[in-house]
N, CA, C and O atoms as a Maestro MAE file, in Angstrom:
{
 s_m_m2io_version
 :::
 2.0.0
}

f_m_ct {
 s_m_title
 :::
 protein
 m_atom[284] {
  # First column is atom index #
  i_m_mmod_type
  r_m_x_coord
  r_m_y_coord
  r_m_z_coord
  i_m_residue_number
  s_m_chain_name
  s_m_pdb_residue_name
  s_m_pdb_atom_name
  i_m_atomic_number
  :::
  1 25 19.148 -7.259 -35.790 1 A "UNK " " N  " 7
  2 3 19.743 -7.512 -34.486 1 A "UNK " " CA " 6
  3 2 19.519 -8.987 -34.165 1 A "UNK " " C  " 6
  4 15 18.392 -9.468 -34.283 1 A "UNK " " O  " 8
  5 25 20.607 -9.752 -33.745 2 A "UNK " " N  " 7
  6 3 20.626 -11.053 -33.608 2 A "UNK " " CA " 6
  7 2 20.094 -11.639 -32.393 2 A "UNK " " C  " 6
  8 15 19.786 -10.705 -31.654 2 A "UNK " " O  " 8
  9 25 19.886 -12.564 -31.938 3 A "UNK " " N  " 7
  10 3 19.054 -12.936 -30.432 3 A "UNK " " CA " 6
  11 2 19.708 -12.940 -29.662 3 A "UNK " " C  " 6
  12 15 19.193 -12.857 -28.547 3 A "UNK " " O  " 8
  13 25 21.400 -13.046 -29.747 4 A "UNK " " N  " 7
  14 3 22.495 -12.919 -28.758 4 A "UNK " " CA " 6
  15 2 22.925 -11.400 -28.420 4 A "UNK " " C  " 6
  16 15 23.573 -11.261 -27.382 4 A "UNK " " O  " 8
  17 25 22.574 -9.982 -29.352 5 A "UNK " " N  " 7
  18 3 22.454 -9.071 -29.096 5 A "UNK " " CA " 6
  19 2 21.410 -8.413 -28.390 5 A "UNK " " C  " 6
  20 15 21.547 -7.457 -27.626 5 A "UNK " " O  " 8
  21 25 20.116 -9.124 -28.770 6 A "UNK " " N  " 7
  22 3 19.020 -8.946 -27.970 6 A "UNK " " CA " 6
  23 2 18.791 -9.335 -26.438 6 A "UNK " " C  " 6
  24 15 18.175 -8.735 -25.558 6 A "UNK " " O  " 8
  25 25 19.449 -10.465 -26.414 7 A "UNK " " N  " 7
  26 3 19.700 -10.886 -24.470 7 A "UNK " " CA " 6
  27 2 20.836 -9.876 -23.949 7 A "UNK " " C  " 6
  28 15 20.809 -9.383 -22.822 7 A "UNK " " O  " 8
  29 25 21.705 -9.659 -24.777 8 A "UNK " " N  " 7
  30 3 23.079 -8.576 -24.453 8 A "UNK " " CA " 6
  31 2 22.284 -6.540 -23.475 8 A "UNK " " C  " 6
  32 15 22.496 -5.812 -22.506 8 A "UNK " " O  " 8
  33 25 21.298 -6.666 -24.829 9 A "UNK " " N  " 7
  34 3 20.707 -5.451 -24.658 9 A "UNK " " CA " 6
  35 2 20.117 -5.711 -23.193 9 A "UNK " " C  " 6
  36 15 20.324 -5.001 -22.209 9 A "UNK " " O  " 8
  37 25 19.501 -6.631 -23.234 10 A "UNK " " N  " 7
  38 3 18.145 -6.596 -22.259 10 A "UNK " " CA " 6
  39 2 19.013 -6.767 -20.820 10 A "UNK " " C  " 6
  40 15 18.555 -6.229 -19.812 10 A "UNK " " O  " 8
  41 25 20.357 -7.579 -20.741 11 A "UNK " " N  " 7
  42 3 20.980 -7.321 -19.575 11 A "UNK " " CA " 6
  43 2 21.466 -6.177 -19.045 11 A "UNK " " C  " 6
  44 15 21.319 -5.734 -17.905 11 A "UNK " " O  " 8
  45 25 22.276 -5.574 -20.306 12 A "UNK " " N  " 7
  46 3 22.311 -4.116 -19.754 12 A "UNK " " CA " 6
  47 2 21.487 -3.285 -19.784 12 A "UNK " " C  " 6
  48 15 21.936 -2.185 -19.462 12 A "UNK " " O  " 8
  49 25 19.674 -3.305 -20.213 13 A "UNK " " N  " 7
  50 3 19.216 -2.112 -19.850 13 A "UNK " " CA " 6
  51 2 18.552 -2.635 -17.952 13 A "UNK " " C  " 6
  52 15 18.125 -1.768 -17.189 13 A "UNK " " O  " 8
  53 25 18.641 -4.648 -17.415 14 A "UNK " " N  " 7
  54 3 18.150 -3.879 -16.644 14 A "UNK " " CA " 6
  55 2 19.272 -3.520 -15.829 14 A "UNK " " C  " 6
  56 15 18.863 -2.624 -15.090 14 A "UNK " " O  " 8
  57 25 20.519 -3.767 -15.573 15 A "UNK " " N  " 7
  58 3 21.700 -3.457 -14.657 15 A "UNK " " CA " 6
  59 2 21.464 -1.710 -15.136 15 A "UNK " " C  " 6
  60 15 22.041 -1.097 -14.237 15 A "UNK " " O  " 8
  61 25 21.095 -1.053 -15.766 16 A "UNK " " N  " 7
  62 3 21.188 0.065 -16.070 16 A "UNK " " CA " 6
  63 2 19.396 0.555 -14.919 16 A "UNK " " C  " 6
  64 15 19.319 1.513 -14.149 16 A "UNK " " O  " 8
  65 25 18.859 0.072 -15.059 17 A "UNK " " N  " 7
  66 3 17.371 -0.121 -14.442 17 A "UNK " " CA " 6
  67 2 18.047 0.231 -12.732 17 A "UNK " " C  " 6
  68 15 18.106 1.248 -12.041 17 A "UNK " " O  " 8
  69 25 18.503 -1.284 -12.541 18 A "UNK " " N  " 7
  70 3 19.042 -0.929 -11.087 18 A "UNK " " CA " 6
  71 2 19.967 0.026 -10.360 18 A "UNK " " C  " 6
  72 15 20.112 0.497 -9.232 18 A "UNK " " O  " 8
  73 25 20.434 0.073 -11.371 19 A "UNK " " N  " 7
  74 3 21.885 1.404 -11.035 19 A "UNK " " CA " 6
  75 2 20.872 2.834 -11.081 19 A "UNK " " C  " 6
  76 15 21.459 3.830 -10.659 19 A "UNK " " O  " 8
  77 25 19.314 3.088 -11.574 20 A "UNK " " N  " 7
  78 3 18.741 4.483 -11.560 20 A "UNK " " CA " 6
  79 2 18.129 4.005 -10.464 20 A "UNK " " C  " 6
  80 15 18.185 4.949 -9.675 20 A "UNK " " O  " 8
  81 25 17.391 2.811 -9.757 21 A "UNK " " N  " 7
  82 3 16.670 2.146 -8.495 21 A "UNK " " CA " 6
  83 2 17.892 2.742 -7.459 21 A "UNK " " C  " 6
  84 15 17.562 3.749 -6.832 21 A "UNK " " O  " 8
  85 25 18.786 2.403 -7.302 22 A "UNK " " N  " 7
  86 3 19.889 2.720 -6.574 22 A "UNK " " CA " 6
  87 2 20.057 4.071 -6.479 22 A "UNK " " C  " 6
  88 15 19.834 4.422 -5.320 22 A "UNK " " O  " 8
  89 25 20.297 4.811 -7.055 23 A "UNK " " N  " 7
  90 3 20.719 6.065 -7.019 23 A "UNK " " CA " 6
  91 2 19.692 7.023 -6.502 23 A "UNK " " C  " 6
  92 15 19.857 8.022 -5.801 23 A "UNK " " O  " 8
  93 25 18.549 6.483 -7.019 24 A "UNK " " N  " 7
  94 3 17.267 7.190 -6.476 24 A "UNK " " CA " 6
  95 2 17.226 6.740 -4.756 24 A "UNK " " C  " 6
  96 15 17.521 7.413 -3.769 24 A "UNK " " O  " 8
  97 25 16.916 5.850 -4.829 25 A "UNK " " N  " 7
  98 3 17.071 5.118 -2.997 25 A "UNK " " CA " 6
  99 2 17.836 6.410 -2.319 25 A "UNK " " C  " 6
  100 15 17.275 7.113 -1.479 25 A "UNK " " O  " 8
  101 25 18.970 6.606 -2.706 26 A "UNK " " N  " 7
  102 3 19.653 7.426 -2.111 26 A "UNK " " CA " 6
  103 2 19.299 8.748 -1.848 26 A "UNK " " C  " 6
  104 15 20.177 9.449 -1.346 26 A "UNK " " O  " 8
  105 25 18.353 9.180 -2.043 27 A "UNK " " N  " 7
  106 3 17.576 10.310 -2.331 27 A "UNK " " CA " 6
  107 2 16.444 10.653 -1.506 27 A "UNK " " C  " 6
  108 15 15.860 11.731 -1.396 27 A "UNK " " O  " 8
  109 25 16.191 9.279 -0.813 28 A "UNK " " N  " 7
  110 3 14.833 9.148 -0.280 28 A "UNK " " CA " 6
  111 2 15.349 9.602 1.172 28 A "UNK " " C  " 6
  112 15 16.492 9.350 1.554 28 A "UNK " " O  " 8
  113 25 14.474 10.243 1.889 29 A "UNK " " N  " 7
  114 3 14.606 10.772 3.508 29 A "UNK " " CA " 6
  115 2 13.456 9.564 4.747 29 A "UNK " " C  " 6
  116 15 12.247 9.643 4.966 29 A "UNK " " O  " 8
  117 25 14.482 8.577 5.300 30 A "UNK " " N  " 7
  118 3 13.667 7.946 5.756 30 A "UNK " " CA " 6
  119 2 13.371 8.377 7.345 30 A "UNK " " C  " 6
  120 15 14.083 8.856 8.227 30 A "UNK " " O  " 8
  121 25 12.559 8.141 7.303 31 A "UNK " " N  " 7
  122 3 11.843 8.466 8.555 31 A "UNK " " CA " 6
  123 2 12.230 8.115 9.872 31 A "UNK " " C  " 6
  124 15 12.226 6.892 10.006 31 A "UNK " " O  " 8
  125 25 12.614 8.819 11.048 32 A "UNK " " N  " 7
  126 3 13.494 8.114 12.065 32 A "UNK " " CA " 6
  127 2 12.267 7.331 13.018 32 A "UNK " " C  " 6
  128 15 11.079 7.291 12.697 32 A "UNK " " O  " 8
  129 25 12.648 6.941 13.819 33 A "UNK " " N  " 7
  130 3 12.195 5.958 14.741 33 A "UNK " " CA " 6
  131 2 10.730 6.434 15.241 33 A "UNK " " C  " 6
  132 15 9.674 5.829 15.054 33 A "UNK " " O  " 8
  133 25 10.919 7.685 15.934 34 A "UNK " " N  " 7
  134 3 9.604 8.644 16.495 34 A "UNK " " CA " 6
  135 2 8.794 8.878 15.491 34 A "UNK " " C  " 6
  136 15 7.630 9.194 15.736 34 A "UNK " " O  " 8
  137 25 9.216 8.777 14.279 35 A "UNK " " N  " 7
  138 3 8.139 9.569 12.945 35 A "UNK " " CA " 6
  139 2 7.765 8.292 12.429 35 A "UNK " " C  " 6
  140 15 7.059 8.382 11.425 35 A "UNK " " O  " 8
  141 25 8.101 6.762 12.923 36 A "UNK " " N  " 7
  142 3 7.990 5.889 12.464 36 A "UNK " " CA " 6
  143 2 6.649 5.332 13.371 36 A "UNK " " C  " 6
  144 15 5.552 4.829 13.129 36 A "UNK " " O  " 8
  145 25 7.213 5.627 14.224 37 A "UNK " " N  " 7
  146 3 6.264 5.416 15.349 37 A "UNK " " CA " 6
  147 2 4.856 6.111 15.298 37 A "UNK " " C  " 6
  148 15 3.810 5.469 15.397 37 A "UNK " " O  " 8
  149 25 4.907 7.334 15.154 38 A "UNK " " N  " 7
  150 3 3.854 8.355 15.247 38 A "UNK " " CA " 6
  151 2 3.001 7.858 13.873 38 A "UNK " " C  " 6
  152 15 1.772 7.905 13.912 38 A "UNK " " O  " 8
  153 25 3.362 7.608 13.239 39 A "UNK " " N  " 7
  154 3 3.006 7.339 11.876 39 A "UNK " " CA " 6
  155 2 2.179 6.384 11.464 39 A "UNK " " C  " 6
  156 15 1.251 6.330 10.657 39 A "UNK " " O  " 8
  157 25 3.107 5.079 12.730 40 A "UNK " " N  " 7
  158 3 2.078 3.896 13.079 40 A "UNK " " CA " 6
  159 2 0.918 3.833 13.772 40 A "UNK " " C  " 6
  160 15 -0.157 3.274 13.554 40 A "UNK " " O  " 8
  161 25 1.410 4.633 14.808 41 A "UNK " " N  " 7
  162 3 -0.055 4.575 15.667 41 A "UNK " " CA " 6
  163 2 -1.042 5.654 14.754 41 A "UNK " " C  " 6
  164 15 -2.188 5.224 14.629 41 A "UNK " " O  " 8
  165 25 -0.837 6.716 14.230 42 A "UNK " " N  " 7
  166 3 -2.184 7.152 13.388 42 A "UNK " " CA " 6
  167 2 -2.779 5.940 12.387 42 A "UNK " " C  " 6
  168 15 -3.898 5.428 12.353 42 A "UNK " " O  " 8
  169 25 -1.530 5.682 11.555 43 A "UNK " " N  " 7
  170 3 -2.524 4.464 10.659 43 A "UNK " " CA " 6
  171 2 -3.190 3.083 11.442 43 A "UNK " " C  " 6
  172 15 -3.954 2.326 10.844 43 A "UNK " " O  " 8
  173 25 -2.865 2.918 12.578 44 A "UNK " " N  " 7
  174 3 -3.632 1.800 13.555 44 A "UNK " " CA " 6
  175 2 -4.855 2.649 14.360 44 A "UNK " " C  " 6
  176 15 -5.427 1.875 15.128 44 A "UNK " " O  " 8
  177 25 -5.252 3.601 14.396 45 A "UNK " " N  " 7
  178 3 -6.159 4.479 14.672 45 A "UNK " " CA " 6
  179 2 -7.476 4.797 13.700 45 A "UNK " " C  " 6
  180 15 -8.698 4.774 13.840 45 A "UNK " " O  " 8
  181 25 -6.420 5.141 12.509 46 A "UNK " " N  " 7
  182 3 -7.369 5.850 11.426 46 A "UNK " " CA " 6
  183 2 -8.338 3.641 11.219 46 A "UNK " " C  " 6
  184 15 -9.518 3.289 11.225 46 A "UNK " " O  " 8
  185 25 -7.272 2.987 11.107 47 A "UNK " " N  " 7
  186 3 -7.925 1.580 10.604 47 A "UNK " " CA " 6
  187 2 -8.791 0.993 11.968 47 A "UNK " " C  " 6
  188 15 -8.956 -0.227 11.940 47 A "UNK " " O  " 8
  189 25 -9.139 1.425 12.688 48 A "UNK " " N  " 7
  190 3 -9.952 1.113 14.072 48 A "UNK " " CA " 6
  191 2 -11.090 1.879 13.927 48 A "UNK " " C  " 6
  192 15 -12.227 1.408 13.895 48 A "UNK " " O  " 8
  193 25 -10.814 3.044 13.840 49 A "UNK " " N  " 7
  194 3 -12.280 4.507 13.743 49 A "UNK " " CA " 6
  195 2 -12.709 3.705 12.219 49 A "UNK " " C  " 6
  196 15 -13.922 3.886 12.107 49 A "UNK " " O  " 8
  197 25 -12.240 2.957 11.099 50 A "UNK " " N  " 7
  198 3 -12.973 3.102 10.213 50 A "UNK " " CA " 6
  199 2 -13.743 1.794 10.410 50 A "UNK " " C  " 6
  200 15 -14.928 1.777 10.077 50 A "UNK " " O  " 8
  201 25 -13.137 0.623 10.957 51 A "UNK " " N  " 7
  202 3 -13.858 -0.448 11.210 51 A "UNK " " CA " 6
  203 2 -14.759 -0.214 11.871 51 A "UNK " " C  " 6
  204 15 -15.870 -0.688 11.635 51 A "UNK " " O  " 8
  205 25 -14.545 0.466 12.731 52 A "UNK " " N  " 7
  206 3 -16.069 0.875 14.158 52 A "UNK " " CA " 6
  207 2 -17.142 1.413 13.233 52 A "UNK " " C  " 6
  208 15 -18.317 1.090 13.413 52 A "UNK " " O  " 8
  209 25 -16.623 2.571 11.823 53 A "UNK " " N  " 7
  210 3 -17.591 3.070 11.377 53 A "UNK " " CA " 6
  211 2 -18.304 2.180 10.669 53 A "UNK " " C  " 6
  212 15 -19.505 2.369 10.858 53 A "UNK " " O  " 8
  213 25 -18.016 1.011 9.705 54 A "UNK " " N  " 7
  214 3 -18.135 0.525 8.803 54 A "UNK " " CA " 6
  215 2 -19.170 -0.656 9.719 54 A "UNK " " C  " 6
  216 15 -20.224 -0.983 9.173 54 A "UNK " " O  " 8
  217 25 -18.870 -1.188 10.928 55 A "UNK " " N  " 7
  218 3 -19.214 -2.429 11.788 55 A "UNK " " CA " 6
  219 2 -20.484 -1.776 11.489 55 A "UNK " " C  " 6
  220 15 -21.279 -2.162 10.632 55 A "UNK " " O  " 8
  221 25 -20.705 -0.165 12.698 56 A "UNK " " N  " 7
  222 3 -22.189 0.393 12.837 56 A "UNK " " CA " 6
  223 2 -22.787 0.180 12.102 56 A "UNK " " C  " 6
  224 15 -23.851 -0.433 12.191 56 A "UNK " " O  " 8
  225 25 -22.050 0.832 10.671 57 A "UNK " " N  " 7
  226 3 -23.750 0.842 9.079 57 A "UNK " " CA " 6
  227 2 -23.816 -0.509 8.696 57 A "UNK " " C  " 6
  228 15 -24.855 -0.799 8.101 57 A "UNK " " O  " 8
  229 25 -22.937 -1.499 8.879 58 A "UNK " " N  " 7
  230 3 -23.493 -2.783 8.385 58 A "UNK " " CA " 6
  231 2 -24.428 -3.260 9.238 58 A "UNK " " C  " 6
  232 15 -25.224 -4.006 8.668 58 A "UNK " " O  " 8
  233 25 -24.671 -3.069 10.654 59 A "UNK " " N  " 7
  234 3 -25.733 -3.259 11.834 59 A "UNK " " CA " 6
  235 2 -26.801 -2.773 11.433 59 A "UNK " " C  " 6
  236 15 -27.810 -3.478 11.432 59 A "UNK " " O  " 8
  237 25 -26.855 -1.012 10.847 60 A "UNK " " N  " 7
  238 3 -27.846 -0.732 10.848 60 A "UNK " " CA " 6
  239 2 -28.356 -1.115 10.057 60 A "UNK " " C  " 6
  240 15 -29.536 -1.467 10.055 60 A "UNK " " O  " 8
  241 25 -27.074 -1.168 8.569 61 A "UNK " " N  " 7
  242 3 -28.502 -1.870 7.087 61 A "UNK " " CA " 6
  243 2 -29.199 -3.146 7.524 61 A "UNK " " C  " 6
  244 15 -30.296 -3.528 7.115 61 A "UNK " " O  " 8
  245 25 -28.066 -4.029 8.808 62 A "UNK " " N  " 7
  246 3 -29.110 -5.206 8.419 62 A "UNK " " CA " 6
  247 2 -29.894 -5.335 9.306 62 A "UNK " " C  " 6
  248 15 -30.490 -6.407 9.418 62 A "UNK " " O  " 8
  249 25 -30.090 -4.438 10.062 63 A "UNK " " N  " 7
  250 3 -31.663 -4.142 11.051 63 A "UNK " " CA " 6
  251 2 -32.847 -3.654 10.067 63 A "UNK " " C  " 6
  252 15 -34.028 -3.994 10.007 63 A "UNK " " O  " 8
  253 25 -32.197 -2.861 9.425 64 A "UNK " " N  " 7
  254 3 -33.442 -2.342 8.355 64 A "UNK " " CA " 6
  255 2 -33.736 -3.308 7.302 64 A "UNK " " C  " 6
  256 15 -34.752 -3.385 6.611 64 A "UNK " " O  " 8
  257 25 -32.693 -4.031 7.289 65 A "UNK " " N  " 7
  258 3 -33.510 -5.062 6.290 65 A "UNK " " CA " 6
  259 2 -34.448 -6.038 6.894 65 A "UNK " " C  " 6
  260 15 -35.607 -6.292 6.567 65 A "UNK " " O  " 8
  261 25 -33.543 -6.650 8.066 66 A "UNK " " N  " 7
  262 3 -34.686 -7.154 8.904 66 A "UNK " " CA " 6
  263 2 -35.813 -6.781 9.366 66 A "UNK " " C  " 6
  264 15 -36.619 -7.705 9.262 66 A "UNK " " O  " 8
  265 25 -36.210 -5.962 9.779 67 A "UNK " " N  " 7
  266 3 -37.456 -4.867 9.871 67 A "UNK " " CA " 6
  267 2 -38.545 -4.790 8.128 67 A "UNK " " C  " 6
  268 15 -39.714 -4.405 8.128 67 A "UNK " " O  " 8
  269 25 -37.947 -5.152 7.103 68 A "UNK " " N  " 7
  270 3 -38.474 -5.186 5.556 68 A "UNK " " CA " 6
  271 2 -38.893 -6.506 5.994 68 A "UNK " " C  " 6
  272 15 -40.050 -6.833 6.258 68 A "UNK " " O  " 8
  273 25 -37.539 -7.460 6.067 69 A "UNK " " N  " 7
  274 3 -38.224 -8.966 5.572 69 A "UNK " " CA " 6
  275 2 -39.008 -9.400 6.557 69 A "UNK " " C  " 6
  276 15 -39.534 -10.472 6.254 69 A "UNK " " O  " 8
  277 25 -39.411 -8.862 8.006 70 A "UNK " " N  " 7
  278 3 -40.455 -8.591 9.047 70 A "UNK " " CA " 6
  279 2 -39.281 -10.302 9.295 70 A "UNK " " C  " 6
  280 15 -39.790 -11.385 9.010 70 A "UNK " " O  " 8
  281 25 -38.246 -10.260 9.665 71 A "UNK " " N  " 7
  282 3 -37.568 -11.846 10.600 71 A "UNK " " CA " 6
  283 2 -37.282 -11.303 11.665 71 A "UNK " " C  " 6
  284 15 -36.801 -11.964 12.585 71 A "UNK " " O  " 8
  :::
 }
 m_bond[283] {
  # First column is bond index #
  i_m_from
  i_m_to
  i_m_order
  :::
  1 1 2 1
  2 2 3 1
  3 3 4 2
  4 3 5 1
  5 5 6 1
  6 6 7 1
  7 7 8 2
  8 7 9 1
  9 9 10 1
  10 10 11 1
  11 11 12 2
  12 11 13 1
  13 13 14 1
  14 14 15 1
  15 15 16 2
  16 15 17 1
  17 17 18 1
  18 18 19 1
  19 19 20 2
  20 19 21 1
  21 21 22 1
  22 22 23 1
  23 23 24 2
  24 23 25 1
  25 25 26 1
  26 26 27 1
  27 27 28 2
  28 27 29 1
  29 29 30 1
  30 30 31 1
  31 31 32 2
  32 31 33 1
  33 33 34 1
  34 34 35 1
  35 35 36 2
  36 35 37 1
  37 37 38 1
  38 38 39 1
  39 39 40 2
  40 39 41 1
  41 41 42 1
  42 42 43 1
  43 43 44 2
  44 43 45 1
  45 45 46 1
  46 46 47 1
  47 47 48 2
  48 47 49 1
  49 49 50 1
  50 50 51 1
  51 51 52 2
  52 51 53 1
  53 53 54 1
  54 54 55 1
  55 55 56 2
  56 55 57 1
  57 57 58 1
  58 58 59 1
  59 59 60 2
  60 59 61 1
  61 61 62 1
  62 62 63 1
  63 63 64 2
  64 63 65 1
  65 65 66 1
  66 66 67 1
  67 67 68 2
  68 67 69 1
  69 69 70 1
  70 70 71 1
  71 71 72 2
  72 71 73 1
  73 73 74 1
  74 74 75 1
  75 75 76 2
  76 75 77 1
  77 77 78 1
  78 78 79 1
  79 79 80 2
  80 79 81 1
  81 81 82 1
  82 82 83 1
  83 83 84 2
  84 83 85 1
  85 85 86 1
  86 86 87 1
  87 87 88 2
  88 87 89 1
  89 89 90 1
  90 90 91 1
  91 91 92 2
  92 91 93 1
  93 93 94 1
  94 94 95 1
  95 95 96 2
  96 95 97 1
  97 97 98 1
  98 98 99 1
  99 99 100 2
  100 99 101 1
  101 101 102 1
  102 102 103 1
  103 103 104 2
  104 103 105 1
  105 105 106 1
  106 106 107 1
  107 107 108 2
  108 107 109 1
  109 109 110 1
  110 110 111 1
  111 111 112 2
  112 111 113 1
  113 113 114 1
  114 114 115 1
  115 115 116 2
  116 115 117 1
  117 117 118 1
  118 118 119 1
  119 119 120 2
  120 119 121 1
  121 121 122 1
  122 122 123 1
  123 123 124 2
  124 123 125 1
  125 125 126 1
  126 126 127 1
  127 127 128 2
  128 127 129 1
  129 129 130 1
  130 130 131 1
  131 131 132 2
  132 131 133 1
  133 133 134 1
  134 134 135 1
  135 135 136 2
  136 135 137 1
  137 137 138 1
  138 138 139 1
  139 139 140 2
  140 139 141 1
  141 141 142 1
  142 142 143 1
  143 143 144 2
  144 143 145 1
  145 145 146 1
  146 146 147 1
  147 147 148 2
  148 147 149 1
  149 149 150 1
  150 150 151 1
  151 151 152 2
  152 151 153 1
  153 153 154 1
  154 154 155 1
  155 155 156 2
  156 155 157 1
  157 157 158 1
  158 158 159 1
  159 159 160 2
  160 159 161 1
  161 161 162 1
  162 162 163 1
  163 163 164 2
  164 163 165 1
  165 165 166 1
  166 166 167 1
  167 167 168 2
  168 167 169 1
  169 169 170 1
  170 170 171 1
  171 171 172 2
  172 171 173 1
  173 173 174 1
  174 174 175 1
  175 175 176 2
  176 175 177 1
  177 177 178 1
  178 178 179 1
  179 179 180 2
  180 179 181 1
  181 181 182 1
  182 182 183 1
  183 183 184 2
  184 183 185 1
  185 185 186 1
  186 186 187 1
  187 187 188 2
  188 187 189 1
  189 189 190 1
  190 190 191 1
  191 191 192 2
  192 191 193 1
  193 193 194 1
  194 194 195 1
  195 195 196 2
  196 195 197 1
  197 197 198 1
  198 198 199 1
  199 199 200 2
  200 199 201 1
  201 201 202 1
  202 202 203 1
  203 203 204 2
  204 203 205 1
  205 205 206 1
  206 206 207 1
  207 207 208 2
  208 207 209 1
  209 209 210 1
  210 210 211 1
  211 211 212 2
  212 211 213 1
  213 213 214 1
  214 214 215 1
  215 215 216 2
  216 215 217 1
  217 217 218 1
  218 218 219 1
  219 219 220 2
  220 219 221 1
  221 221 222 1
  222 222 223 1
  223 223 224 2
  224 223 225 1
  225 225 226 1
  226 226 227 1
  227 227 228 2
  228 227 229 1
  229 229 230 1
  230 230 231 1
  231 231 232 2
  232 231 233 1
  233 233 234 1
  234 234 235 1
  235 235 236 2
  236 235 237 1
  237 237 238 1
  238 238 239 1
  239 239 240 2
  240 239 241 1
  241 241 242 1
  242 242 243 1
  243 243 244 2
  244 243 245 1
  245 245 246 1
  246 246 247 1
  247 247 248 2
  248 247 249 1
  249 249 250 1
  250 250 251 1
  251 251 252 2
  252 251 253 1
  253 253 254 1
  254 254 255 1
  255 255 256 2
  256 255 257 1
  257 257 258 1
  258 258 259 1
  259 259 260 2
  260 259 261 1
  261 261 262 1
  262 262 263 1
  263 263 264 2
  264 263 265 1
  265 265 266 1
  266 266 267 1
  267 267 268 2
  268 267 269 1
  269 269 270 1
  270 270 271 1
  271 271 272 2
  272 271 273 1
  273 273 274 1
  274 274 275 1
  275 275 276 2
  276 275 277 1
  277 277 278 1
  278 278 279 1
  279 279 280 2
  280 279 281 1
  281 281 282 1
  282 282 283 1
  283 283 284 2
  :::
 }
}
């Protein structure tokens, strides 16, 4: 196979690539406005409760460490 058949191939497999990207797209059920919404505010929730959790234990490890290194 020659190098001018080889660029030949590789164009049509990816136009062949995009045409299955495409067709699939079409397939997908997107989410309306309210489910877009609802969706947001849980993931801006769930990422708040985990920072709050994560803030606390880094406070507490570094009280307890402080309390070790007696500062």
């Amino acid at each position: 196979m020659g190098f001018l058949a080889r660029i030949g191939s590789s164009f049509r497999r990816t136009g062949e690539f995009f045409g299955d990207v495409k067709s699939e797209l079409k397939k997908v059920r997107w989410p309306n406005r309210k489910e877009l919404t609802t969706y947001t505010v849980v993931v801006l929730i769930t990422v708040t409760l985990l920072a709050a959790f994560f803030f606390v234990i880094d406070l507490g490890i570094s009280r307890v460490i402080d309390l070790i290194l007696g500062t």
